[in-house]
Structure formats: C-alpha cells, structure tokens
TIGU-909806 format. One record per residue: x, y, z of N, C-alpha, C in turn; residue in one letter. Coordinates in steps of 0.001 Angstrom, whole numbers, plus 500000, padded with zeros to 6 digits. Layout:
REM TIGU-909806
XYZXYZXYZA ...
END
This chain:
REM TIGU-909806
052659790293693298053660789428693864054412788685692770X 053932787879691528054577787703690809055211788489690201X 055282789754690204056074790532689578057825790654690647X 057612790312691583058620790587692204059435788952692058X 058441788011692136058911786610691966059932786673690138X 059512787100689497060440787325688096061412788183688302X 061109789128688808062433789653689026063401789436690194X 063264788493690909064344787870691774064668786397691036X 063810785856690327064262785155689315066252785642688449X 065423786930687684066391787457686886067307787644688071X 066881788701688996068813788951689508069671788141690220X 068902787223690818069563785825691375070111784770690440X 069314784561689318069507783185688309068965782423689204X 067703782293689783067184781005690017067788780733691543X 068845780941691910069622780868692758068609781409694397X 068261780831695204068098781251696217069072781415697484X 070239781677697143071196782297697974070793783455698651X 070307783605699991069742784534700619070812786080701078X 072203785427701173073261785495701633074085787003700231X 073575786992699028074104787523697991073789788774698805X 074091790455697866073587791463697847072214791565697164X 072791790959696264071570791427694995070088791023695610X 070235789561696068068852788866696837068471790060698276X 069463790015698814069258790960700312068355792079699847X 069101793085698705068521794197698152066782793782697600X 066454792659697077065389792660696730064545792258697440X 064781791887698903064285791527699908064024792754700799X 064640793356700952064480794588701549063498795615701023X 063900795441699626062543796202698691061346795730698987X 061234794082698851059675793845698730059486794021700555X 060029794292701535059311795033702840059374795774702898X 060239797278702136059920798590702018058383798654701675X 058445798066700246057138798199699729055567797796700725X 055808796339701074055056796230702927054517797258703613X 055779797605704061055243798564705195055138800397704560X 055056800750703106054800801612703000053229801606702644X 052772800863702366051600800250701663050616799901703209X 051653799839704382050797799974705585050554801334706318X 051721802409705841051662803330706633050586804277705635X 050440804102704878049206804857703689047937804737704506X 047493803401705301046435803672705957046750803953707338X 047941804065707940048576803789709440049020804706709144X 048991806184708879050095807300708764050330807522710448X 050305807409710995050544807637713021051368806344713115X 051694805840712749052401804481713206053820804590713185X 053851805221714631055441805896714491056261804655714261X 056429803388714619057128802277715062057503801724713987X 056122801553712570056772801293711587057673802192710995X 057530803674711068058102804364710158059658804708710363X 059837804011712078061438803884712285061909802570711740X 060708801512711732061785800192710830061503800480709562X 060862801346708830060919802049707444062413802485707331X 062641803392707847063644804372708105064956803221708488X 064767802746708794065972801969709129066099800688708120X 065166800139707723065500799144706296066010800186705189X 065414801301704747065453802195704078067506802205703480X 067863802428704908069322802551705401070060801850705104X 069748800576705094070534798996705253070212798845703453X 069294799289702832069006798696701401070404800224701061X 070224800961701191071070802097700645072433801726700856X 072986801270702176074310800687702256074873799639701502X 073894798901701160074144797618700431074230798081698840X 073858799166698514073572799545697189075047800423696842X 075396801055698211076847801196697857077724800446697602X 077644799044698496078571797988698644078560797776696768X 077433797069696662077357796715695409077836797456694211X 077615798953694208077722800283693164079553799872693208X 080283799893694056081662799946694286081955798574693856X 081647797172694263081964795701693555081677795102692198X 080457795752692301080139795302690691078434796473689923X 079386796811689260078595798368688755077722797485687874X 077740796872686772076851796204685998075832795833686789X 075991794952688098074620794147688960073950795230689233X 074574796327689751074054797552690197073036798335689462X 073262798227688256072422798917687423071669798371686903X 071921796958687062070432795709686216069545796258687955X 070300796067689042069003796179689828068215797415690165X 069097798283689799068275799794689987067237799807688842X 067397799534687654066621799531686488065126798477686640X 065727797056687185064821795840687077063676796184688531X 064455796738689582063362797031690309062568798376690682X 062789798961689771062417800587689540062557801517690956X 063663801130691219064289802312692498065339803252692108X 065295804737692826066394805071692353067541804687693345X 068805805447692040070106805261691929070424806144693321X 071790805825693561071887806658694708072962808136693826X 072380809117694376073710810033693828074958810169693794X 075178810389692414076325810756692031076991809314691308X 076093808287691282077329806989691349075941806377690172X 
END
C-alpha cells in the first residue's frame, strides 16, 4: 500500500484533487489491482469480473483522454505505475 501512497504522491504533487485524470487513473488501478487479487481465489465470481471489465474500460478511456491532452503526464503514469501503454499511442 505504501507503494501506491508514493506514487499518487508523485503524480498528483501532494494534491488530493480527486477530480484530475491522473488521480482517477490511479484510483482505478489500485481497484483493478483489488479485485484481481480477489478473483485469483474467486475465479467463478462472475459479478466481479464484469466490474473488472468495466473499470478496466473507464481506466483505458481516461488514458486516451489524457494520451491526447497531455502526452508527458501520460507517460510518467504508464511508467510510474507499471501498466501498459495503450497501442499505437
């Protein structure tokens, strides 16, 4: 957990603006990470694996938003939170 606490440190600046991309995106990560870490012992748990599937979606849209507004944030956060990039961009 502190590892995720430093790195919303870095991409926010301290800033708890919930409201940014950059924060949304790392919020979304640390419940990807949640509920994948639940379905490892819950593999039948159809219910999570549609709000998997559907945060999944909403972090990817936002990663476009961002890739297209500001390419630098984009790439501190693909790098700082070890996800990939989306293709082609």
């Amino acid at each position: 957990m502190n590892k995720y606490k430093s790195i919303d440190a870095q991409l926010i600046g301290g800033n708890k603006d919930t409201g940014l991309t950059a924060s949304q995106i790392y919020y979304l990560t640390h419940q990807i990470l949640k509920l994948t870490s639940h379905l490892e012992s819950h593999s039948e748990d159809y219910s999570s694996q549609r709000g998997l599937r559907k945060l999944l979606g909403r972090r990817r849209r936002l990663l476009i938003h961002l890739s297209n507004k500001n390419t630098a944030l984009y790439t501190k956060i693909v790098k700082n939170l070890g996800i990939r990039g989306l293709k082609g961009r």
